[in-house]
C-alpha positions in Angstrom: -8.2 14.0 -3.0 -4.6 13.9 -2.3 -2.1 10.3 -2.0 -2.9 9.6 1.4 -6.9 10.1 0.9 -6.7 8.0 -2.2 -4.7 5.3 -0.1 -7.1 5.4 2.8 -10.1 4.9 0.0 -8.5 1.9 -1.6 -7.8 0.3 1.9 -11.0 0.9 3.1 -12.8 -0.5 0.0 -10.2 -3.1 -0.4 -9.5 -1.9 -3.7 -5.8 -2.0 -5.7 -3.5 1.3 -6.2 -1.5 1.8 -9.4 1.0 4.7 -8.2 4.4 5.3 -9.4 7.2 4.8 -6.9 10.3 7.2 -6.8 9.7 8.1 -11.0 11.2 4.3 -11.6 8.0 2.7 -12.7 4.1 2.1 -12.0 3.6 -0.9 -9.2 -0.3 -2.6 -8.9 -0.9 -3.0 -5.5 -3.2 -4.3 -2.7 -2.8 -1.6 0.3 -3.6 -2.8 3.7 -2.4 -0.3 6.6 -1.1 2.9 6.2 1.4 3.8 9.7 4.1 6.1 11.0 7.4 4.6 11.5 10.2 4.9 13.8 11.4 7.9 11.6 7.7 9.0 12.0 7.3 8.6 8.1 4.3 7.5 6.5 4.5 4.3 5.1 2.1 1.7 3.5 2.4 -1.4 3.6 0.9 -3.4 0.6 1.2 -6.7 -1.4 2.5 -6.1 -4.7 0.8 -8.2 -7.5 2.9 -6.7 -10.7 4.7 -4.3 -12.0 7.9 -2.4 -11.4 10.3 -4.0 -8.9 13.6 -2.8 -8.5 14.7 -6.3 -6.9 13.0 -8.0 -9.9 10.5 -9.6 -7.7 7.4 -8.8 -8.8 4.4 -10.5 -6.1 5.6 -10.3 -2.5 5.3 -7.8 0.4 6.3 -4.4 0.4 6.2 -1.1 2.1 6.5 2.0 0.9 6.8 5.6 2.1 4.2 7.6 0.9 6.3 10.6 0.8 7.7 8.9 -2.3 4.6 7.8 -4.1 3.1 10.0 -6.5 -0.1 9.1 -9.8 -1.6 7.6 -7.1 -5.1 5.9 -8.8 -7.4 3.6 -7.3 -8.5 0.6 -9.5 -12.2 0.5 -8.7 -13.1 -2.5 -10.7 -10.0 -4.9 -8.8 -10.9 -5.7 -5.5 -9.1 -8.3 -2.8 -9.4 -11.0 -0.6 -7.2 -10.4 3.2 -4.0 -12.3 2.0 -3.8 -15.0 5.0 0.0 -13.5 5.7 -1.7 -10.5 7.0 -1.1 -9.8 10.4 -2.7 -7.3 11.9 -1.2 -7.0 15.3 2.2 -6.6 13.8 4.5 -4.4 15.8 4.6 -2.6 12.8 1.3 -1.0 13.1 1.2 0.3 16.1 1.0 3.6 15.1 -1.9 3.0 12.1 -3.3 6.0 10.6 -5.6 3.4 8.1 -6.1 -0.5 8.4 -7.9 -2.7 6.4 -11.0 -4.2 8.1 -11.2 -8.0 8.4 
């Protein structure tokens, strides 16, 4: 499978991704909707539990373009609850290629 299968498997399973984001350092993650920007980029958007932040902020709300991810591994034995911050009419994804069911 390539990234954005893996992706699509872990947010359809609500599993969490370990990937490695721009070579800086592995990131655990819950993934929740995978969408094309306004750049038409593929992005995810996820909430980080641990690992690498550049900002230092290690729990919180991220997105990432997937064009940039790479070690992509599904954690089959961590699954997760919809964080209640999840909104899934956000603007954001209006163009959704994956979204996690509620």
């Amino acid at each position: 499978m390539d990234n954005q299968q893996l992706i699509e498997l872990a947010i359809n399973t609500r599993q969490q991704l370990t990937f490695d984001y721009k070579q800086e350092g592995f990131r655990i993650v819950e993934p929740y909707c995978l969408y094309k920007n306004k750049s038409n980029n593929i992005m995810l958007d996820c909430f980080q539990v641990s690992g690498f932040s550049s900002s230092e902020v290690k729990e919180g709300w991220r997105q990432f373009a997937i064009s940039s991810i790479s070690e992509v591994e599904v954690n089959q034995y961590f699954t997760f609850d919809i964080n209640k911050q999840f909104n899934p009419n956000s603007e954001r994804y209006k163009n959704n290629l994956c979204k996690v069911k509620q």
